[in-house]
N, C-alpha and C positions, 0 to 999 in steps of 0.2 A: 497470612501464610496461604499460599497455593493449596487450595484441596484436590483430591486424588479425582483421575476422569479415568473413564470406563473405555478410553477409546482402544479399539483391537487394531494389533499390525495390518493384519488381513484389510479393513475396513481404512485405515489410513492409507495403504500403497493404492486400494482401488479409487479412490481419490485422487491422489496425485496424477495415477495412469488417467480417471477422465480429463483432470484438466489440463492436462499435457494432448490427450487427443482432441477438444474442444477449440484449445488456444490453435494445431496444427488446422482444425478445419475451419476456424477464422481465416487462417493464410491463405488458406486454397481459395476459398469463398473470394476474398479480396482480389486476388489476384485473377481469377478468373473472372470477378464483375468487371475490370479494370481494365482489362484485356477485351473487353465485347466493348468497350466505351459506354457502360450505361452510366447515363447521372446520375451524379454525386459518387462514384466512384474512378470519374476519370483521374482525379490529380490526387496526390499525398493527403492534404491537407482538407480535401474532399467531406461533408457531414457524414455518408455512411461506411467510407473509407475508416474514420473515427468511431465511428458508432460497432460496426464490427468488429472491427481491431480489438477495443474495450471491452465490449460484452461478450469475448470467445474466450477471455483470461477473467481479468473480477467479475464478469456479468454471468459468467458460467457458474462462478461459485456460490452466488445464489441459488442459485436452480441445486448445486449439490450437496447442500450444505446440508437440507431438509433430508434427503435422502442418509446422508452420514449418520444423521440424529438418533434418523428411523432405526438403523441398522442395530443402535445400542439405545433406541427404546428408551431417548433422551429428549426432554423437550427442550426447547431454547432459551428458557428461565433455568433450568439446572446448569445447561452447557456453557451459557452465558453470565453465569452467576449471580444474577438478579437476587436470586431468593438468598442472596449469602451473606452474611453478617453486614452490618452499616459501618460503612468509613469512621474512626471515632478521631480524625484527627486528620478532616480533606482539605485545611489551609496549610498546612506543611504540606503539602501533597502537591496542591496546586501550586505555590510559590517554589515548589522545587523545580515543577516541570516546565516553569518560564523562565527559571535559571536557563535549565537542560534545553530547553526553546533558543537563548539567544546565545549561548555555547555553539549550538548546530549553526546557526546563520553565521555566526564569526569563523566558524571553521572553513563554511562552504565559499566565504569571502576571501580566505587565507589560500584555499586549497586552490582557486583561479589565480591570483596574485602569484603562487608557489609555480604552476604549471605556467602560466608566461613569461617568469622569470629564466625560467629552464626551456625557456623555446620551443614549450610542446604546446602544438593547436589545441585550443581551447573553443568549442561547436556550441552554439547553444541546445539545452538540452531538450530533449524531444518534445515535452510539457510546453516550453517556451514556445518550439516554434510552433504549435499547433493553436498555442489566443494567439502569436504572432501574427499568421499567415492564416487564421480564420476570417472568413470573407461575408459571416451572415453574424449576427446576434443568436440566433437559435443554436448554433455550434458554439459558440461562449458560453448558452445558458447551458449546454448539453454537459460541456466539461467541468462548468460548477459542479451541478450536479452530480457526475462523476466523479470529482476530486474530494466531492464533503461528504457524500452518501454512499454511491459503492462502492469506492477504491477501501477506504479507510474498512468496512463492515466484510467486505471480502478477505482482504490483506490481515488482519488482526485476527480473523479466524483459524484462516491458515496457519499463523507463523506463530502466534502468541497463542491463542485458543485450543491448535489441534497439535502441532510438531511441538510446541515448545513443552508442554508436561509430559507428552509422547516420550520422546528422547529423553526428558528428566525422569522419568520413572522406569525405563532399564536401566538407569542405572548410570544416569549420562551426564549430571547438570551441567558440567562444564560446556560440554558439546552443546545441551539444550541453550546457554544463553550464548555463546559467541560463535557456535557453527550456524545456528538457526539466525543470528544478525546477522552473520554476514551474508547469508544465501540471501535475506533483505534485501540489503545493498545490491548482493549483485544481477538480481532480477530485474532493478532499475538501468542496469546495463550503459551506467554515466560515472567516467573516472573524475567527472570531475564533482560528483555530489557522494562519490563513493562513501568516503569517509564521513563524512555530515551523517548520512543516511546509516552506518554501523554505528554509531553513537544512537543517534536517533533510538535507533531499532534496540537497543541496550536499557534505555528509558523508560520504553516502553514496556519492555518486558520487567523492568523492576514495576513499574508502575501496576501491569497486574500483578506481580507477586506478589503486591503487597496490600489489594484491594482482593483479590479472588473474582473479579468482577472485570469483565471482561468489557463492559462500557466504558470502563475507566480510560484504556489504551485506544477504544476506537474514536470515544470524544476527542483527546488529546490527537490524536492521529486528523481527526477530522478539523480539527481546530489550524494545527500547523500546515495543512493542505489551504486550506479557506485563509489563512495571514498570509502564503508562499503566492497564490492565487490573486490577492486582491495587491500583494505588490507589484506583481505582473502586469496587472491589469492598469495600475497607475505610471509603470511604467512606457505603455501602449500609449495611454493618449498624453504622456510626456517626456516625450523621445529626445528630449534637448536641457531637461530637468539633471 
């Protein structure tokens, strides 16, 4: 069972408003390095083009994560739930979330099949093209990294760690598990992994609720980034497979 968090309205909106102003002065930054032609910022798919982009949304949320903590005089073993009871039963746990793992991939294979069936373009998604149309090794290694380590420890903060017992403890659960998935999904800004990613984000949040432990959902997170990742990546050097 979810134990109660200390986090105040006041201290959750000033949060949000940074990383909503952080991720805005990513864009400026990008667009104005892009715009002078300096390198690695001339093209899309560009390393710091990437590198900016990423660390002005999940890269931020590091840096304000520490700051949130401070503000309620929390460390990251409380907030994280390290110090919180021991799993007494993490094989039903695990084998649920590899069900819940090849549910989401049959979905996101159904939900492409569904959208070309009905004539609507289907784009590869931004993740895609960016190992796609990555042009060095160090931009691979960069979005590994990104995909198993920041994205997942930022994102699970956010959504499962700070909104999701936020809004469950006014008085909201409902809203707490399927409004806060769906803002998930739709932050990924992809109709066609929409649905995958509300499920996803659904599992996740059972997943902490049922551990208290906030590693639970970021390993699991970090896991299905690094399997979504390394098929990508098999699928790069076999284009004809």
């Amino acid at each position: 069972m979810l134990s109660e968090k200390p986090w105040r309205a006041e201290a959750v909106m000033q949060f949000i408003a940074a990383q909503i102003a952080c991720l805005c002065a990513g864009i400026v930054a990008i667009n104005l390095l892009h715009k002078s032609g300096i390198h690695g910022f001339r093209q899309d798919e560009s390393l710091g083009n990437i590198v900016v982009g990423t660390l002005s949304l999940q890269g931020a949320s590091w840096l304000l994560i520490p700051l949130f903590l401070r503000q309620h005089q929390t460390g990251w073993r409380e907030a994280f739930g390290f110090r919180g009871p021991k799993i007494k039963h993490p094989l039903p746990l695990t084998l649920g979330f590899i069900v819940v793992f090849a549910v989401v991939m049959l979905l996101q294979c159904s939900c492409i099949l569904m959208l070309k069936k009905f004539g609507w373009p289907v784009e590869d998604q931004a993740a895609v093209k960016l190992v796609t149309d990555a042009k060095s090794l160090w931009t691979v290694v960069y979005l590994g990294v990104f995909a198993v380590v920041i994205a997942p420890v930022a994102e699970e903060f956010i959504f499962r760690g700070m909104l999701f017992p936020f809004i469950k403890q006014l008085g909201f659960p409902k809203l707490a598990w399927f409004g806060v998935s769906f803002l998930f999904a739709l932050i990924h800004a992809d109709k066609t992994i929409f649905i995958p990613l509300f499920v996803l984000a659904l599992a996740l949040t059972w997943l902490y609720e049922k551990t208290d432990n906030l590693l639970a959902p970021i390993t699991a997170h970090a896991l299905f980034n690094a399997a979504n990742l390394a098929v990508l990546l098999w699928q790069v050097q076999h284009p004809d497979a």
